[in-house]
C-alpha positions in Angstrom: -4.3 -40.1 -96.8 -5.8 -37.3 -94.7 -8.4 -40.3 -93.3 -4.8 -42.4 -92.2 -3.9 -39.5 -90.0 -6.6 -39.3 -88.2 -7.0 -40.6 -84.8 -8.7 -44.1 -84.8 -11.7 -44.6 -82.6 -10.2 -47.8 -81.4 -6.8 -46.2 -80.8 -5.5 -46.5 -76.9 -6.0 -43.6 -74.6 -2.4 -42.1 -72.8 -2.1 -43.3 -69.3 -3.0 -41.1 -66.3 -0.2 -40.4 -63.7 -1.1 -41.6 -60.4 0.9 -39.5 -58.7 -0.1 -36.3 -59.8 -3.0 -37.5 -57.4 -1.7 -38.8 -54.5 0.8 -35.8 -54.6 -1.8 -33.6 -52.4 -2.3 -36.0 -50.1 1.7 -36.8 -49.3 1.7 -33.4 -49.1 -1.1 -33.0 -46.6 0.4 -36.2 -44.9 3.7 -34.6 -44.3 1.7 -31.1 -43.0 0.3 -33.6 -40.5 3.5 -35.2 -39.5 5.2 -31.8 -39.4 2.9 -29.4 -37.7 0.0 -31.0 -36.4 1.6 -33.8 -34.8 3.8 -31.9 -32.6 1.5 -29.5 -31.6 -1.0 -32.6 -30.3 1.3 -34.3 -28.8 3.4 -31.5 -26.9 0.5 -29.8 -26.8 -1.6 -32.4 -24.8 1.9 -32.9 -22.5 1.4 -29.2 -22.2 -1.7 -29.6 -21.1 -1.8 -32.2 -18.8 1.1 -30.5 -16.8 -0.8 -27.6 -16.6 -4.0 -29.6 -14.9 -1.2 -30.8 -12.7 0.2 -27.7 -11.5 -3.5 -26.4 -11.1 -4.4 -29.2 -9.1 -1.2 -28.8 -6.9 -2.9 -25.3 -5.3 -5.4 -26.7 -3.1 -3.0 -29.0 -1.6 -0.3 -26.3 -0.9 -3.3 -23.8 0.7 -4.4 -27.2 2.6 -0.5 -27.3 4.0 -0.2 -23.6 4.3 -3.4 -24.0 7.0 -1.6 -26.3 9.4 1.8 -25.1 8.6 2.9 -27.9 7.6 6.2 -27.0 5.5 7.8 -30.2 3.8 4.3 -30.7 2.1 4.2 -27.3 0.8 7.7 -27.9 -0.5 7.4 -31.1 -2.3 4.3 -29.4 -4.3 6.6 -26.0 -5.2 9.5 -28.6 -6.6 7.0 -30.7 -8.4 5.5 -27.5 -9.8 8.8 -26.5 -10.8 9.2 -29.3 -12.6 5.8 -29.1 -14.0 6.8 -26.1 -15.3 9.9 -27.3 -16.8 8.5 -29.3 -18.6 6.1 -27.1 -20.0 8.8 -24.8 -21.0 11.0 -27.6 -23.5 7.7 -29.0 -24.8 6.3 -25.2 -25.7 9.9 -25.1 -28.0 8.9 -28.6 -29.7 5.6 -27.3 -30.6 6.9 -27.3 -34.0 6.5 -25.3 -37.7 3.5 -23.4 -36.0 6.6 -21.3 -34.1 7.1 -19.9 -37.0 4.2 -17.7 -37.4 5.1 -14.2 -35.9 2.4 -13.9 -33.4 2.5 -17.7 -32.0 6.1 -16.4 -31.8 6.0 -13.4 -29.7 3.2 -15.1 -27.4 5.2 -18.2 -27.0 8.8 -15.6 -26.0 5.6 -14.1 -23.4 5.0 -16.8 -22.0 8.8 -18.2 -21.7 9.3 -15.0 -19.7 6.4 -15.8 -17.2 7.4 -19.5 -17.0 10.9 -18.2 -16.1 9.5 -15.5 -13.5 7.3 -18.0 -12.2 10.4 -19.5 -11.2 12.4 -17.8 -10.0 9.6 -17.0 -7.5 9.2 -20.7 -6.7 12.8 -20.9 -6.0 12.4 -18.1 -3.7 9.7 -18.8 -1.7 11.8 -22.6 -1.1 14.3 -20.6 0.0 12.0 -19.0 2.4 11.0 -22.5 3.2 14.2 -23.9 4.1 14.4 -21.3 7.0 10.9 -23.6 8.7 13.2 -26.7 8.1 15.4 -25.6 11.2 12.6 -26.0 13.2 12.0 -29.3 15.3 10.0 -31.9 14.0 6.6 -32.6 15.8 6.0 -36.0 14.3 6.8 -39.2 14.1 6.5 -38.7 10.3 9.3 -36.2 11.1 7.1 -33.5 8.9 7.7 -30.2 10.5 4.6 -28.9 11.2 4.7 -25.2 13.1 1.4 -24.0 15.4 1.6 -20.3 14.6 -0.4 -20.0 18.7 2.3 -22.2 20.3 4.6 -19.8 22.4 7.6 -22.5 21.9 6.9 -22.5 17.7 7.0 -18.9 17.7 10.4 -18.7 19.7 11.9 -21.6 16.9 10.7 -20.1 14.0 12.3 -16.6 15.2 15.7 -18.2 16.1 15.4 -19.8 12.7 15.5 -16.6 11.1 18.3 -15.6 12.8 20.2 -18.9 11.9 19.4 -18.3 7.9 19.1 -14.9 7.4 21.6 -15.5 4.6 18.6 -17.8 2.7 16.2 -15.0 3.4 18.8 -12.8 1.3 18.7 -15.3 -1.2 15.3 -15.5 -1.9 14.8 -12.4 -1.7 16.9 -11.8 -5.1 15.3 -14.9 -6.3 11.8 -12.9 -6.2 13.7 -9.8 -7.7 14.5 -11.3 -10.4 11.3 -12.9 -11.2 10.0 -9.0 -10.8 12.5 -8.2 -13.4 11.1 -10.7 -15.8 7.5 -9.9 -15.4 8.2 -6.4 -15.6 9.9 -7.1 -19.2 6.2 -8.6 -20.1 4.3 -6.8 -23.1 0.7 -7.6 -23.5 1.5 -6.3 -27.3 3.1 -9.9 -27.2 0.1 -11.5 -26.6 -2.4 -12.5 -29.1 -5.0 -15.7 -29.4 -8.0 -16.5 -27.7 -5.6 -17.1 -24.5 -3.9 -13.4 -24.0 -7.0 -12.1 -21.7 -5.8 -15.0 -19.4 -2.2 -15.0 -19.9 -3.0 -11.3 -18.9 -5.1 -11.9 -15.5 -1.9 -14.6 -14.6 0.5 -12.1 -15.5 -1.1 -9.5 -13.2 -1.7 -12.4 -10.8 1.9 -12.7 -10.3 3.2 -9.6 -10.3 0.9 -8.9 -7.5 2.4 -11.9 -5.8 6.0 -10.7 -6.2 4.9 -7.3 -5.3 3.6 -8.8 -2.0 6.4 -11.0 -1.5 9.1 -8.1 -1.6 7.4 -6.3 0.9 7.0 -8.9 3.4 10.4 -10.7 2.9 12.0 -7.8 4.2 9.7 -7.5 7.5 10.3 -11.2 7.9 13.6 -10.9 7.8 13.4 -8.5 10.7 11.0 -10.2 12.7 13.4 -11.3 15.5 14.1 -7.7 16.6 10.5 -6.6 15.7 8.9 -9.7 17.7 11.4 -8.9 20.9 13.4 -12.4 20.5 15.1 -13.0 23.6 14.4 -9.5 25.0 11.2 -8.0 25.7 9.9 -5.5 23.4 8.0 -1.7 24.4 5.6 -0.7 22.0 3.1 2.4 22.5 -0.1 2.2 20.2 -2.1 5.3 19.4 -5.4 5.4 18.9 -6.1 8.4 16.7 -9.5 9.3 15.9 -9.1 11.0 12.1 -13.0 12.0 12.1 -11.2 14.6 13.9 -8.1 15.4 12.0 -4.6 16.1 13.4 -1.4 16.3 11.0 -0.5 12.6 11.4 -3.8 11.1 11.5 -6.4 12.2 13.9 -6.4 13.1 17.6 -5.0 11.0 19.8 -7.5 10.0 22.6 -6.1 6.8 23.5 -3.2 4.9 23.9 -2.0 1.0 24.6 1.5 -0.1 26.0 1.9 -3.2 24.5 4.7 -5.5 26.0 6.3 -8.6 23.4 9.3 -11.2 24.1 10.0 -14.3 21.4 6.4 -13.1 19.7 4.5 -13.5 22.4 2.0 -10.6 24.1 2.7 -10.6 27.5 1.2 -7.4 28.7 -1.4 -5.0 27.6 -2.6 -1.2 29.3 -4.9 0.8 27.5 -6.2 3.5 29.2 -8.0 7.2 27.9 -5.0 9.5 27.3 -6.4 12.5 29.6 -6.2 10.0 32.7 -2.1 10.1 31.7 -2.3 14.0 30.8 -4.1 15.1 33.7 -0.8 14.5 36.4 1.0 16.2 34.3 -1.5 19.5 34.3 0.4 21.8 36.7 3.9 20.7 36.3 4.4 20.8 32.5 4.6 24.1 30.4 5.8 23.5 27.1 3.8 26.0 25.1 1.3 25.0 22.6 2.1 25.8 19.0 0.6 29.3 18.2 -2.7 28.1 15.9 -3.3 25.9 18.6 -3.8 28.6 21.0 -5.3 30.9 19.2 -7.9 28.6 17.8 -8.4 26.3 20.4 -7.8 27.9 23.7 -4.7 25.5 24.2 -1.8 27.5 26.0 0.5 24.3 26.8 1.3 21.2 24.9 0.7 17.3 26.5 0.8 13.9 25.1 -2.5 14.3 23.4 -1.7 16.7 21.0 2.3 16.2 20.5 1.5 15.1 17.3 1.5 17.8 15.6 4.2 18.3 12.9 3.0 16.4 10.0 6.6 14.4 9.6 5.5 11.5 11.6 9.2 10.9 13.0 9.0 14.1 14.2 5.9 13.7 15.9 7.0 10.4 17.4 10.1 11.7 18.8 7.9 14.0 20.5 5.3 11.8 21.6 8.4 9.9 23.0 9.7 12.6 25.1 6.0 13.5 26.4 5.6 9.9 27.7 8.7 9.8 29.9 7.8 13.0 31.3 4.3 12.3 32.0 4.8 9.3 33.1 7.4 10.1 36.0 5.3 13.0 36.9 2.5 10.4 37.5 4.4 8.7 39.7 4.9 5.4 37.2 7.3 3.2 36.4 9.8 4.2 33.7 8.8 2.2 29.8 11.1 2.5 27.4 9.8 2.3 24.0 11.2 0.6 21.4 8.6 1.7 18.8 5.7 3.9 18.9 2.5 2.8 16.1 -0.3 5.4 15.4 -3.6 3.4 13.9 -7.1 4.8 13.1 -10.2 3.4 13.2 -10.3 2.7 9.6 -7.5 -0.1 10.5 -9.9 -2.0 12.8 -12.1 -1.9 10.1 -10.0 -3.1 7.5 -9.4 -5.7 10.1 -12.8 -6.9 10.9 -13.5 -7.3 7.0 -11.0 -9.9 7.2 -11.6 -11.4 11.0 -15.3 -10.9 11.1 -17.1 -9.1 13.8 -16.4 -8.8 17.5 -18.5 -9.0 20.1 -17.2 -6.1 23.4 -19.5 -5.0 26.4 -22.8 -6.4 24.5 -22.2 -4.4 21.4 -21.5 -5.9 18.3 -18.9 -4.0 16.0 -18.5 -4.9 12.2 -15.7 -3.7 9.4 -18.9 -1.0 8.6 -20.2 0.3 12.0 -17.2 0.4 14.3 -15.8 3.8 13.9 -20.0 5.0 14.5 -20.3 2.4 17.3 -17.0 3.4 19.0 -18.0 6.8 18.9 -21.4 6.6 20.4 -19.9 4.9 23.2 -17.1 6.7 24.3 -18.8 10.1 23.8 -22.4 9.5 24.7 -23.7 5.5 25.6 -20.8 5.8 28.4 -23.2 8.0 30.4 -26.7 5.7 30.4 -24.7 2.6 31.2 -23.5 4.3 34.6 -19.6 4.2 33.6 -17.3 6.8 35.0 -15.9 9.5 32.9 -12.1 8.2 33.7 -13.4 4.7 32.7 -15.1 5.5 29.1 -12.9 4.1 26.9 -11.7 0.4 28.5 -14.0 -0.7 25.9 -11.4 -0.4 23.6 -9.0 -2.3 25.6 -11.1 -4.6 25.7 -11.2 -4.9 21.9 -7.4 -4.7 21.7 -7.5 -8.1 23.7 -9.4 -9.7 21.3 -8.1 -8.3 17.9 -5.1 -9.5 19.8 -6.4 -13.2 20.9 -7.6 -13.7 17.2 -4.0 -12.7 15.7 -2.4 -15.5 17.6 -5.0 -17.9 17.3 -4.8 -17.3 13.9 -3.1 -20.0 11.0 -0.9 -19.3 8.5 -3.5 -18.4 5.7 -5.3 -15.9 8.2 -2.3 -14.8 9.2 -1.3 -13.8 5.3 -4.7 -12.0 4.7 -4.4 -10.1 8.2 -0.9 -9.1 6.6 -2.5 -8.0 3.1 -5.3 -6.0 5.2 -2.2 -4.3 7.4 -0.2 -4.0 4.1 -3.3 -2.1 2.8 -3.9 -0.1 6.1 0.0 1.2 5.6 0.1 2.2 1.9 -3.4 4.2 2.7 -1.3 5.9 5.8 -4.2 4.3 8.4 -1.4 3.3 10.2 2.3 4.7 10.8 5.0 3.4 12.6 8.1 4.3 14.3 11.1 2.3 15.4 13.8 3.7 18.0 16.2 0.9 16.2 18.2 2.8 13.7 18.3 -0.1 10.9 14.2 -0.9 11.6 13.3 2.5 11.0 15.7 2.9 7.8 13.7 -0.3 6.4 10.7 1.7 7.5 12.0 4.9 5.8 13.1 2.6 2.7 9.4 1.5 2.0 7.6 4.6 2.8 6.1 3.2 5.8 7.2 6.0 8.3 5.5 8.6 7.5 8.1 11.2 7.5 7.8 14.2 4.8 9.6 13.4 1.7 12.5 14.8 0.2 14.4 14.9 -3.1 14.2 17.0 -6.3 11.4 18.1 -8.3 8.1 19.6 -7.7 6.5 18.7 -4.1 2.7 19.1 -2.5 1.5 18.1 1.0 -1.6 19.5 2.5 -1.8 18.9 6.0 -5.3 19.8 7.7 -5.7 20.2 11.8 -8.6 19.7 13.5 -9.0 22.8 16.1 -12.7 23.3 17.9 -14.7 21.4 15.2 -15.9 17.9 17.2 -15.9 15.0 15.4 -16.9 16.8 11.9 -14.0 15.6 10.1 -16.2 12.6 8.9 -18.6 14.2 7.1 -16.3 16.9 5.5 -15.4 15.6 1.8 -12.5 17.3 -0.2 -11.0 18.0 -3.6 -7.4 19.1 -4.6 -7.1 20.5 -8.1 -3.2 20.8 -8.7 -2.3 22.9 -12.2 1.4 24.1 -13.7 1.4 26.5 -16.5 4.3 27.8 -18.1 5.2 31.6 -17.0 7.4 34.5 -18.2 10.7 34.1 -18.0 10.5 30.3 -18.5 9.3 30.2 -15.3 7.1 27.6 -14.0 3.6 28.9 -12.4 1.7 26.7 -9.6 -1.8 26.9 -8.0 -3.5 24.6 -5.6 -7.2 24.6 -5.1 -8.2 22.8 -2.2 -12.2 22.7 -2.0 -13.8 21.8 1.4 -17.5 20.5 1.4 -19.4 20.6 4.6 -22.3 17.9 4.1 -23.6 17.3 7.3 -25.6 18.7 9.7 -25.3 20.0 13.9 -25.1 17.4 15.9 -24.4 18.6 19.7 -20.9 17.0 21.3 -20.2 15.6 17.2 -21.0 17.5 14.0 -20.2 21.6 14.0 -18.9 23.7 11.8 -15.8 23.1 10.3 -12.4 25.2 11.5 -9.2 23.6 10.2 -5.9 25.0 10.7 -4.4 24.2 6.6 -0.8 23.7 6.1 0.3 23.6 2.2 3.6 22.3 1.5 5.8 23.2 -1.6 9.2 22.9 -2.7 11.7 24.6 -1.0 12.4 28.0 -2.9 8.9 28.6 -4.1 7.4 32.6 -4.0 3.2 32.6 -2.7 2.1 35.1 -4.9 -1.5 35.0 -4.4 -4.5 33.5 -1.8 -8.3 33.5 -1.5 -11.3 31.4 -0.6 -14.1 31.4 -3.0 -17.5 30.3 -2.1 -21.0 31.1 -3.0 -20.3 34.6 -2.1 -17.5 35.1 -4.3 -13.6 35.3 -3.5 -12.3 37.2 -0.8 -8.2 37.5 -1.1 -5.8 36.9 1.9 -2.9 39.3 3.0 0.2 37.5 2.8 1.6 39.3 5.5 -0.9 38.9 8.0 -3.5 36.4 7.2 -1.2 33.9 5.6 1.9 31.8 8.1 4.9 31.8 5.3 7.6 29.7 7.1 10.3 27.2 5.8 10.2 23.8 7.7 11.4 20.4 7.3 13.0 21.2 3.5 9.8 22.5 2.4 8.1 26.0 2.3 4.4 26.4 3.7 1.7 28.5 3.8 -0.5 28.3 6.8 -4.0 29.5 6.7 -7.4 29.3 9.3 -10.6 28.6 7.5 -13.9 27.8 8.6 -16.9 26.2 6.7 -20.3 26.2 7.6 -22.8 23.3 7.4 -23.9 23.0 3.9 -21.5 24.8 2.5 -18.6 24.8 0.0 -15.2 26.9 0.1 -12.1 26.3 -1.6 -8.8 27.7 -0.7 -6.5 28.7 -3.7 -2.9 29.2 -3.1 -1.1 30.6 -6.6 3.0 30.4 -6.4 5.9 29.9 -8.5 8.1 26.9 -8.4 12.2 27.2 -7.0 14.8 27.7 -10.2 15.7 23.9 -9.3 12.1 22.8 -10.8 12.5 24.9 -13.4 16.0 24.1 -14.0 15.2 20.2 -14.1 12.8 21.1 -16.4 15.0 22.7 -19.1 17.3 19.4 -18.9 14.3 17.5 -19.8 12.4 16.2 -16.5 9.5 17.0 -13.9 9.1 15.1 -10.9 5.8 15.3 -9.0 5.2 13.9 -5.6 1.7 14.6 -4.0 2.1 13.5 -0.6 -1.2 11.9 1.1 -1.9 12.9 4.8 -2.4 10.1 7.4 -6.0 9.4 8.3 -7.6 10.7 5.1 -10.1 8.6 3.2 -8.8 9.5 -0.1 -9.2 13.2 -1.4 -10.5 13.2 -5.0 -7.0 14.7 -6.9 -7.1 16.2 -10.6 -3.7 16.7 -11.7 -3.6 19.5 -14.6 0.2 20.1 -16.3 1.1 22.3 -19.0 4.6 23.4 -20.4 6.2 24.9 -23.4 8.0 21.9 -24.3 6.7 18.8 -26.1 6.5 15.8 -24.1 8.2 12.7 -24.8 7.4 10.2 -22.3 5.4 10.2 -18.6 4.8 7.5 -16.0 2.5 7.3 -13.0 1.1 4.2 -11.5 -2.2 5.6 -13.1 -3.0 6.4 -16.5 -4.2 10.5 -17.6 -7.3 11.1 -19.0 -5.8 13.4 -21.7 -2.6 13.6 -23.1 -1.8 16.3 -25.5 1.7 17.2 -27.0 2.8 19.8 -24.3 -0.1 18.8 -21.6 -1.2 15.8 -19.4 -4.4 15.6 -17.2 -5.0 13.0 -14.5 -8.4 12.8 -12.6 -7.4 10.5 -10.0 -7.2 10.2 -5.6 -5.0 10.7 -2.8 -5.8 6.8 -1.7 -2.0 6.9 -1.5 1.1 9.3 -2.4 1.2 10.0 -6.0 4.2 9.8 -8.2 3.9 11.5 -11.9 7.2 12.0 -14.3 7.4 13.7 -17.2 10.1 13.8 -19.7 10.7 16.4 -22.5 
């Protein structure tokens, strides 16, 4: 019986269910039609739009070269589309939009796609304004000649006709700032973010260029002297020996403009304006001057002497009437007065290339040297009058001039970036006798005047009295430091070291002599100077070796100091900020502005801040090299003005 339940050898085997094996492979099948699918095929569409929109750019800087405008719009709307595109086929991508960090990269780039834009849409509103213009061809493409006298005059009554457009795309290009400036590169992730980064930065750059500009465009008619001529003075100021706005003037240009077109040019050497004036003007010289320089009375030359360059211009203004009628010259009203150094030449010829003036050669790296030797020294050897020195630079003037109008429309957008450089950096400063011109100037920190607001403040302002041409090899460092004080009080100190690393050159290099203005808040009590060097520190009477004076809604201390060739000293200032820093403070902010002086290379700036309360959040356009709970450091320059805010 036990044998019957057995199972027989010859008994049949159970059946094998197909399915459990084709099961895995429906299931990969539907992984296929459900994630991978998608992502190849709105992936390639992706992909080929983005070759498309790449290969768009040379066309458009092909366009932008001979201005001509229809072409460069047609490739911004098909871009736009591209990028349309792009954005509804990046949300069909499918189940992989589910994982968190395709998620977050894909919401990234929707934000860039969306900036992107909005700044398409506002440079074809910028566009539009060209479309006013007559058309040149028979293809009826509107192509504009940047040297034509006739183009220039269109394209300015164009912007007159659509300023409201110019408006327009100038929110357009807000906005698209607004969007970028919501981007995280936490978002990011994949082996794409480094480049999604480098585009990010790309275009924020862009917009960052574009707001600055649009504005200026938008003000080019008046700027450009549309149907009216135009009086601009240029000032050459020579900052390898340092006055308060930029270096000593030595020569000057009257520059003469109507529907963007140069019609006249003067330069001459400012002594052969000064010198009618010699006996018949006594406005006294400011009191450093005098003593330190041997100056009793005040001409064009030096007018530049308070360190808010509105100030200064005003000044320079009222010199140039004067001296001119007492001259015996025509009256020229100015309708803007421009200071630029040599370092904006330079900046110029980096983009330009060199030029070629009275059989020397200057270049971006030898002009400020080669302009020196030969208005100081060559000017002798070659038989040139003393009165006559300096036509060399009008001679360049003409040709930085020649070249500018010449130049097309992608010259003429890396001559802006190297001005736009030159202005941040203070190499050039600019005042406009038009109310509304010089509150745009004002509005983007382009007009040098001395800033005012609440919070903490510095400004060193060095002048140049007796010491050549040493200002170029003189390098400097400002340490800056707040420590908290009794009383809740907040405790300053300024070191300012001075470095002499050159050596006697007659008629150039000397020792150093600088008359130093520090300014501070309003409000703030000197406690303390001194210069230490090599010998040790030597303190300064407040009362008599020190200028205390308010000015301009700021305090300063004044002091002489010399350095010798070779040598090192650093002036220390210790103070104590107004109740108002201290106040802000307590209600949980500090402001810091460091204000850079025009014509400086750059000082080398460490920023040291300590308080009693822990900090909760700070922002500068640079990042510290410490931050602690109650401290910050920054190690940084003065290529610009620094910003630093610190909340508690």
């Amino acid at each position: 019986m036990e044998q019957l339940l057995q199972t027989s050898p010859f008994s049949k085997k159970p059946k094998r269910r197909w399915w459990r094996f084709l099961a895995p492979i429906l299931l990969l099948l539907i992984i296929v039609a459900a994630v991978i699918i998608p992502l190849a095929v709105n992936g390639s569409q992706i992909y080929v739009r983005l070759v498309a929109i790449n290969n768009r750019v040379e066309p458009i800087m092909a366009a932008a070269a001979r201005g001509d405008f229809i072409v460069i719009d047609s490739q911004l709307t098909a871009i736009r589309e591209d990028l349309a595109v792009v954005q509804v086929k990046t949300k069909q991508l499918g189940p992989i939009l589910w994982l968190p960090a395709v998620a977050k990269t894909a919401r990234t780039g929707d934000k860039m796609i969306l900036a992107t834009g909005d700044l398409l849409a506002g440079y074809q509103e910028m566009l539009s304004v060209f479309s006013d213009l007559s058309s040149q061809t028979q293809e009826q493409k509107v192509v504009f000649d940047f040297s034509a006298n006739e183009s220039k005059r269109q394209l300015l009554a164009s912007i007159v006709k659509n300023r409201n457009k110019l408006e327009e795309a100038k929110n357009k290009i807000a906005l698209a700032k607004a969007s970028l400036n919501s981007v995280s590169s936490d978002d990011l992730s994949g082996i794409f973010q480094s480049k999604v980064i480098a585009a990010n930065r790309l275009l924020s750059e862009v917009v960052e260029q574009s707001e600055v500009a649009l504005p200026l465009f938008k003000y080019l008619p008046e700027l450009a002297g549309y149907n009216q001529e135009k009086n601009y003075l240029i000032l050459f100021e020579n900052n390898t020996e340092l006055r308060p706005t930029g270096g000593f003037i030595g020569s000057y240009g009257l520059v003469t403009i109507k529907d963007g077109d140069i019609i006249a040019i003067h330069t001459d050497d400012i002594y052969n304006l000064d010198k009618w004036s010699k006996d018949k003007l006594q406005v006294p010289a400011p009191w450093p001057m005098t003593t330190y320089n041997a100056q009793k009375y005040l001409f064009l030359r030096d007018a530049n002497w308070s360190p808010d360059w509105p100030t200064s211009a005003r000044q320079i203004e009222w010199f140039w009437n004067v001296e001119r009628a007492n001259a015996g010259l025509v009256p020229a009203k100015l309708d803007g007065i421009i200071a630029i150094t040599p370092e904006f030449i330079a900046n110029f010829l980096a983009v330009t290339g060199p030029i070629t003036a009275d059989g020397i050669t200057f270049t971006s790296d030898n002009f400020t040297y080669q302009l020196e030797q030969q208005v100081e020294f060559a000017y002798v050897s070659q038989g040139i009058d003393l009165a006559n020195r300096k036509d060399i630079i009008g001679d360049l003037t003409k040709d930085i001039v020649a070249r500018v109008t010449k130049a097309n429309a992608t010259e003429l957008f890396q001559v802006w970036l190297a001005m736009k450089k030159n202005i941040d950096e203070k190499q050039v400063l600019a005042y406009m006798t038009d109310s509304q011109l010089q509150g745009y100037l004002a509005q983007e920190n382009w007009s040098g005047e001395m800033k005012q607001g609440e919070g903490d403040y510095l400004y060193i302002v060095d002048a140049n009295l007796a010491a050549l041409k040493t200002d170029q090899v003189m390098k400097r460092t400002i340490a800056y430091s707040v420590n908290p004080g009794a009383n809740d009080d907040l405790l300053a100190k300024v070191e300012i070291n001075y470095q002499h690393t050159g050596r006697s050159v007659p008629a150039l290099i000397t020792n150093y002599r600088s008359y130093t203005r520090v300014y501070v808040p309003e409000g703030s009590w000197f406690t303390r100077a001194y210069f230490k060097d090599s010998k040790g520190v030597q303190d300064l009477s407040l009362d008599k070796e020190v200028e205390i004076k308010n000015e301009l809604g700021k305090r300063y201390a004044g002091i002489f100091l010399t350095v010798d060739q070779g040598t090192a000293k650093t002036l220390v200032l210790e103070y104590r900020l107004p109740p108002e820093v201290k106040q802000l403070a307590q209600d949980g902010l500090y402001k810091l502005s460091v204000q850079k002086q025009p014509g400086t290379p750059g000082h080398k700036l460490k920023i040291d801040l300590k308080f009693d309360q822990r900090i909760t959040a700070y922002y500068s356009k640079i990042m510290p090299q410490k931050v602690l709970g109650q401290s910050l450091l920054w190690d940084t320059d003065l290529l610009t003005d620094r910003d630093f805010f610190i909340k508690f």
